[in-house]
N, C-alpha and C positions, 0 to 999 in steps of 0.2 A: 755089299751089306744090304740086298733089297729085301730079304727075308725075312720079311717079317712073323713069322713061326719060328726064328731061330732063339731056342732057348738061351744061349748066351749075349745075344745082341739085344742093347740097353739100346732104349730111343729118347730124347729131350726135346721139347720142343722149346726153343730159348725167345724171349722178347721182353724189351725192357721199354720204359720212359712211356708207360698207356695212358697216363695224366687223365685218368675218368673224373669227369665234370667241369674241366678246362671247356671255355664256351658257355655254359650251362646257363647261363643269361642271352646269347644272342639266340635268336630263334631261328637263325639259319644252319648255326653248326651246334647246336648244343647236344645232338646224337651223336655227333663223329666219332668221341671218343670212345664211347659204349658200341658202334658200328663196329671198329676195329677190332674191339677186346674181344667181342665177342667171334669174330671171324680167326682169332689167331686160337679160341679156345674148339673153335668148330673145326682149324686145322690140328690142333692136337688129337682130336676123334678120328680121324680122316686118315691121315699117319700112322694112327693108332700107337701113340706116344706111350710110353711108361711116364711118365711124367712131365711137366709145363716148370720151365726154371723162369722166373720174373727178376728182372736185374733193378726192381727200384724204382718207383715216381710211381706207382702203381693207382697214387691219388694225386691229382693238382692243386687242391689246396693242403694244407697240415689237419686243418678240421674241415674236413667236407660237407656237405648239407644232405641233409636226412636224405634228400630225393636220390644225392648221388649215392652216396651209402645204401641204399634199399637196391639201388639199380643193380649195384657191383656185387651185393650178397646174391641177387635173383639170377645173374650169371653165372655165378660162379655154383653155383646151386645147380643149376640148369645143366651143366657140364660135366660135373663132377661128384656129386651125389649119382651114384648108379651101381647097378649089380655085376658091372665089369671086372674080373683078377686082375689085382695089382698083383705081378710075378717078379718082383723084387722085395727087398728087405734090406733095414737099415742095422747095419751089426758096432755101430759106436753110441758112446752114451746118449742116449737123447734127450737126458735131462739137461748136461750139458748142453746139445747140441739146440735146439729150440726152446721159443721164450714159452712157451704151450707146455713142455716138461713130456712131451711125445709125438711122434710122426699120427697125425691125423687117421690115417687109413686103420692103425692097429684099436684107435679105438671102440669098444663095443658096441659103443651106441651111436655109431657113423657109418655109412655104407658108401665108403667113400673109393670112387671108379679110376680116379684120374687125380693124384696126387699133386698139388701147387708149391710149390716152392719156393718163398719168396725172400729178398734183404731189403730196406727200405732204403729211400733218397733223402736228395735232399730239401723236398717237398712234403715228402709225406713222414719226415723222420721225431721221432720222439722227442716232445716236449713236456716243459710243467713237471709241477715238484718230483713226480710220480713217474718221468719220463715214459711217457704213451704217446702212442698213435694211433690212427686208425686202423695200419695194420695189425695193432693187438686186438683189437675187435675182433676181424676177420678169423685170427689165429686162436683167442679163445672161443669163436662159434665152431672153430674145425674146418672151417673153409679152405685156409692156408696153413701152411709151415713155413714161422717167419723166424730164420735164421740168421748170424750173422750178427747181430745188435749187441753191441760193446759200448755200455756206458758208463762216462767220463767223469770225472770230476778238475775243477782245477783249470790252467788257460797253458802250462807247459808242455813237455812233450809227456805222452801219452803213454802207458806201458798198455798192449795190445796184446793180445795170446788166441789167436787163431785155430781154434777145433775142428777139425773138418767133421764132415757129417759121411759116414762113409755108407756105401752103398752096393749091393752084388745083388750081380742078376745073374745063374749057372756061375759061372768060370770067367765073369768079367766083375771088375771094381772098380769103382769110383769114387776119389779121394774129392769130395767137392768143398771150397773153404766160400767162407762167406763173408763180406767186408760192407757193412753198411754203410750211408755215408757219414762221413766226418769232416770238419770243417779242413779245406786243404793246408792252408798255413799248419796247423795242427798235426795232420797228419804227414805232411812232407818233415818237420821236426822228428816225428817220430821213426819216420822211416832213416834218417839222417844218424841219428844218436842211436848206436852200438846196443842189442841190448833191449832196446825200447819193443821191437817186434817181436811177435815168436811164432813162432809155426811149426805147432804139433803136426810127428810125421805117427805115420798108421807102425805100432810095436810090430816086430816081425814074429810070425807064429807061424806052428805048421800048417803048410797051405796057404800062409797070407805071406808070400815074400816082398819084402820092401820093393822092388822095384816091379810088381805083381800089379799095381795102381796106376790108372789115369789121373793124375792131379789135374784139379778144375779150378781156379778161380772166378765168383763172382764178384765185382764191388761195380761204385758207385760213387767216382770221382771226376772231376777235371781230367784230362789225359792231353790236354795243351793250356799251357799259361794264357790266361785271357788277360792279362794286368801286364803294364808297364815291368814290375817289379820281377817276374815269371818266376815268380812262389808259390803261386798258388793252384798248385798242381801238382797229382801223384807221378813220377817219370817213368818210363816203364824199366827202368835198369836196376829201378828199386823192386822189380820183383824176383823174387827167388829161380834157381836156374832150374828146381825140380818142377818146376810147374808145363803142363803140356799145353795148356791152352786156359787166356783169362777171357772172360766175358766182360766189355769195359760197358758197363750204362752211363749215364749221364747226359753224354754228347748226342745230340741228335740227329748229327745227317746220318744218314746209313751206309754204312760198309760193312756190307756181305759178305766180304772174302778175307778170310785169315788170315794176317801179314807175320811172317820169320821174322823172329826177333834174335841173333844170331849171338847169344853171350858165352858164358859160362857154359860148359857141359852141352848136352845138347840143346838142340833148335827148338826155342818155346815159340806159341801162338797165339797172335792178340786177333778178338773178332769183338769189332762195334754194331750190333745189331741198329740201332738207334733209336727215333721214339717210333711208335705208330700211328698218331695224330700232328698234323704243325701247330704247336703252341704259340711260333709266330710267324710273319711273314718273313724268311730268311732264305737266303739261297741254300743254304744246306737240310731245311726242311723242305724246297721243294722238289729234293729228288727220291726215287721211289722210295716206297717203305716197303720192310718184308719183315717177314718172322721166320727164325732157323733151325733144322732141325738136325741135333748131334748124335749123329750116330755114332755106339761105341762095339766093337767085339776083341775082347782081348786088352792085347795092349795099343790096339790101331782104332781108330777114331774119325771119323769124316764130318764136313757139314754141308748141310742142302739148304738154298737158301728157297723159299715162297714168295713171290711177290704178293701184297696185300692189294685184295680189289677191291675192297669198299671203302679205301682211301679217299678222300675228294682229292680231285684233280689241283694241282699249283702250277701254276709259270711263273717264274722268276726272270727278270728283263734288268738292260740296263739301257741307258744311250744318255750320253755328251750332247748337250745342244749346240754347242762351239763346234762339235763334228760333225752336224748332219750337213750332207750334201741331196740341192743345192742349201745353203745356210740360209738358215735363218739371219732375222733382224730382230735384233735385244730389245728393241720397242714397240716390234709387233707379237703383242698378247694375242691375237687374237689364231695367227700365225700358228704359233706356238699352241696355244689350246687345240688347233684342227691337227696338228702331229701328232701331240698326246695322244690324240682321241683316235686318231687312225692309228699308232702301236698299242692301243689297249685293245682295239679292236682284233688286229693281228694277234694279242697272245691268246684272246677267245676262240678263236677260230684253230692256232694250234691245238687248245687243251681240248676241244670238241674231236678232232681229228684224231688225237692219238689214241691209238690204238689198247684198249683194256686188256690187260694178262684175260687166259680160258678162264671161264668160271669153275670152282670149285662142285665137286660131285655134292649132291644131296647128301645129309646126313643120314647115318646110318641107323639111326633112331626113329626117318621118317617124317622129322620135324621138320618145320620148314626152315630155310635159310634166311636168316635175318639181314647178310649181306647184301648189299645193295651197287648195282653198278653204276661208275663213273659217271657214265654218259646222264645218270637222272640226279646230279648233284649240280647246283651251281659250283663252278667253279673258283681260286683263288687267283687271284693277281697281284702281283709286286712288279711296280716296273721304277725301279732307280735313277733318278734324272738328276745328272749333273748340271747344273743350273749356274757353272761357274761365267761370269757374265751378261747373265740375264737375270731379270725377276722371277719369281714365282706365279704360276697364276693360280687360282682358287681351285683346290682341290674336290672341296663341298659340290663346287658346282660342278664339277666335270662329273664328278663319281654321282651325281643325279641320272647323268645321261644312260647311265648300266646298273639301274637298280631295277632286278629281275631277273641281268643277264648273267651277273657277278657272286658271290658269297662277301663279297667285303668293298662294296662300293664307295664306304666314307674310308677308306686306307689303302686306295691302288696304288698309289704316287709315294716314294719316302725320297725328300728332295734333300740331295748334299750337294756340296762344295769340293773343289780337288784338293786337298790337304797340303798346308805351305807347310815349309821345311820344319820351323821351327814356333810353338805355342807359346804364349805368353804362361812362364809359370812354368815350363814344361820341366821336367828331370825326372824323379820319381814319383808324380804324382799316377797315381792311379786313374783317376778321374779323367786326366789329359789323353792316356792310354784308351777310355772307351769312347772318348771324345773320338776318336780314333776306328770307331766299331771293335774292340780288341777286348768288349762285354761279354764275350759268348753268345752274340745275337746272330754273328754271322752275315752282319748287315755292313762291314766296314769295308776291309781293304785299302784303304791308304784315301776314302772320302771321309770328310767332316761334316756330321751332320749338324743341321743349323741348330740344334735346339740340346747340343750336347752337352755344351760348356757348362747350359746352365743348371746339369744333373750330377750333383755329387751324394758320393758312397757317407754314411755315415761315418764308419766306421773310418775315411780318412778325414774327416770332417774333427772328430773327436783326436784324431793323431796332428792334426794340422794344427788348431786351434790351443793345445796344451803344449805343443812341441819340446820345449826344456822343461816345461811348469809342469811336469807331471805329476800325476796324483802317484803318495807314498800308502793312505787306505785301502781307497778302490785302483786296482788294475785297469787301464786304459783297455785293454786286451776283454777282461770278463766286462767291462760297460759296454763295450760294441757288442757283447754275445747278447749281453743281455738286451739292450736295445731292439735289436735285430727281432730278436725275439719276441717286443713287446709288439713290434711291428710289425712284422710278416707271420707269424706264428700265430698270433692272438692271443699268447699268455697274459695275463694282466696282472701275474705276481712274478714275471721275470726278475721287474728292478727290484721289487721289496726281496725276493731272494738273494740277489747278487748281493746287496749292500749289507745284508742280515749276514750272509755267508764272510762278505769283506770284515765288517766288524768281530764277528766270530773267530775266525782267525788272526787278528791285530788284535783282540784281548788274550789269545793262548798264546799269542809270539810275546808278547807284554809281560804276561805273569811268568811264563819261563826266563824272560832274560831276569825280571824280578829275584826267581827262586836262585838261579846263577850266581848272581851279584848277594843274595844273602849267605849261599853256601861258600862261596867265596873271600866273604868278610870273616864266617866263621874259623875259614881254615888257616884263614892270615892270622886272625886272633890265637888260634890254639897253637900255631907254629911258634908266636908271639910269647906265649904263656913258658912253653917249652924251652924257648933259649934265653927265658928268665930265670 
């Protein structure tokens, strides 16, 4: 499928979790993320893509700040505004299909080269009475086609109805669905209760035979239970067997290559692209990042993966002080600080060493490459020290000694404990579970961080605290949404909505049992009357 002149063969280039403006206060990394986005959109040029599929997180805050929002329109602008044939066409509704009410490129007053394609996370996802986000911005300027977005009402399971956006280039098509995110509990319910899902398949016409389709899923979930409870997470056996291949965003480390998911009917395929920048210091963001690119002809399909070069470099370390040979002594600090300081040293000296993927050819437009290589980025470092036995020493101070040499010298050290069997409290709690690293930070594994216990979830906070005393008005369930909300989101009319919504329907539940009990008494009376 190298043919790039072949009229049947569709090209995507896929990448999810870009988090533009994550950083954007430190002045060491506050470019990373806008380095990367813009390197996967200069690989979409390069490939010469029919189109850029985006799995979600495409902002790191839910309202991002003008500078980020200017940066991410002047990218995307830069890419994709241009005089290039899009040689494909979308033949399903699109009013359905996008919140825009049409595929960008056909509109008249866009000269739009390089089509985006985007579903939103769970970062950048729709809030406020009006449920927006920033990717409706982007989607009413025309920059993107943000598909996918199914909005909820209520805290049960959820009725979902899935339209794919379908698409042919010559003699190939593609069935591509799209699943924003949604809150997991929520949608694992939904997925669960019969019924609840639905997924429109492409009507069969002549020339479009039912099985004539690549089925693509995007979404934008969980895809491992981070919680004690392992609910809160989409399974993959909940996806339907027609699917050929899903794009799973959310999760961040990267896995490149397609894993066989062997059910029903034939052999589907799950690919985790993962994010492009590390949002935090985790083993699973410091292995490569890449962006991928899906090739389709027919009914056969391939992916290629890129590795991204303008990534900054991460090492991820660990070491047991109780195992270093010769040992240590638990009362020599001082000891202990020159080990540190010679394994921070060592992982510097790796990440200098390794070796950079080739650089990427010049743009074909002539512009310069705004990539930047490895080797002129400080570097990250994580190195995890089991401190079972010993003290801590002063991390402030060590991490002076490589300010210059580093990208995150106040945060090289995250110091845990080896995990005893059993927690005070432990059973279902949640809390004990990320107590645990089992947060999605990727920082766990079976250590205790010291500082875990004393981080609890609201949301089990408000389950804890009412346990039998539940509220019969407000829903425990829509107070954590909305909470959550008021808190990470920035709505500041979350609760005055939730509780206006709670009373709203406690007076419609009220007056129908009401109208009940009168209709009721009427027909006992007339019954009354009658066998008088």
């Amino acid at each position: 499928m190298s043919d790039a002149g072949d009229p049947n063969l569709f090209r995507i280039l896929i990448s999810t979790d870009n988090h533009l403006g994550v950083w954007e206060k430190d002045e060491t990394r506050r470019d990373d993320s806008f380095r990367a986005f813009e390197e996967v959109l200069q690989l979409a040029v390069e490939t010469r893509a029919d189109a850029v599929l985006l799995g979600g997180d495409l902002f790191h805050e839910n309202k991002p700040s003008r500078a980020t929002l200017v940066k991410a329109i002047q990218l995307l602008a830069k890419y994709c505004l241009n005089d290039r044939p899009v040689r494909f066409r979308v033949v399903s509704d699109q009013s359905v299909n996008f919140v825009a009410g049409r595929v960008n490129f056909e509109n008249p007053n866009l000269n739009v080269g390089l089509p985006v394609f985007t579903i939103h996370g769970n970062h950048d996802d729709p809030a406020g009475q009006d449920s927006l986000s920033a990717v409706d911005i982007l989607s009413q300027t025309g920059l993107v086609n943000y598909f996918g977005k199914h909005p909820l009402t209520g805290t049960g399971a959820a009725r979902i109805t899935l339209s794919p956006v379908l698409l042919e280039k010559g003699s190939t098509r593609i069935c591509l669905y799209g699943l924003g995110n949604i809150r997991d509990e929520r949608l694992g319910r939904s997925f669960q209760t019969p019924g609840c899902v639905q997924w429109q398949r492409p009507a069969p016409s002549p020339g479009y035979p039912p099985d004539g389709w690549v089925n693509l899923l995007v979404l934008h979930q969980n895809r491992v239970a981070h919680s004690a409870l392992g609910k809160a997470c989409v399974r993959e056996e909940h996806l339907p067997a027609f699917l050929d291949l899903a794009v799973w965003g959310h999760e961040h480390e990267c896995r490149p290559d397609p894993v066989s998911l062997k059910g029903e009917g034939e052999a589907r395929y799950v690919v985790q692209p993962g994010s492009t920048v590390a949002t935090a210091l985790s083993e699973g963001e410091s292995r490569p990042k890449h962006a991928l690119l899906l090739e389709v002809r027919g009914a056969q399909f391939r992916l290629q993966k890129f590795r991204l070069r303008s990534v900054r470099p991460f090492v991820f370390g660990g070491v047991a002080l109780r195992e270093v040979r010769p040992p240590l002594l638990p009362e020599d600090t001082e000891g202990v600080t020159r080990f540190l300081t010679g394994k921070i040293q060592e992982m510097i000296s790796r990440a200098a060493a390794a070796n950079p993927p080739p650089p990427l050819p010049a743009p074909s437009d002539g512009s310069p490459s705004a990539s930047a290589s490895p080797a002129s980025l400080l570097p990250l470092i994580r190195l995890r020290v089991d401190y079972t036995g010993f003290s801590t020493v002063n991390s402030q101070r060590l991490g002076q000694r490589f300010v210059g040499r580093v990208a995150n010298p106040q945060d090289m050290l995250l110091w845990t404990k080896a995990a005893s069997r059993k927690l005070k409290g432990e059973g279902d709690s949640s809390s004990a579970a990320a107590a645990y690293g089992e947060a999605g930070d990727g920082e766990g594994g079976g250590f205790l961080r010291p500082d875990a216990l004393d981080q609890s979830r609201i949301e089990d906070l408000i389950r804890q605290h009412l346990g039998s005393n539940a509220l019969e008005v407000l829903p425990d369930d829509e107070l954590a949404v909305a909470l959550h909300n008021f808190v990470e989101k920035d709505d500041k009319n979350a609760l005055v909505q939730c509780i206006e919504a709670a009373l709203e329907e406690t007076r419609n539940a009220a007056l129908a049992a009401q109208l009940a009990a009168e209709e009721a008494a009427e027909a006992a009376a007339a019954a009354a009357a009658v066998a008088g």
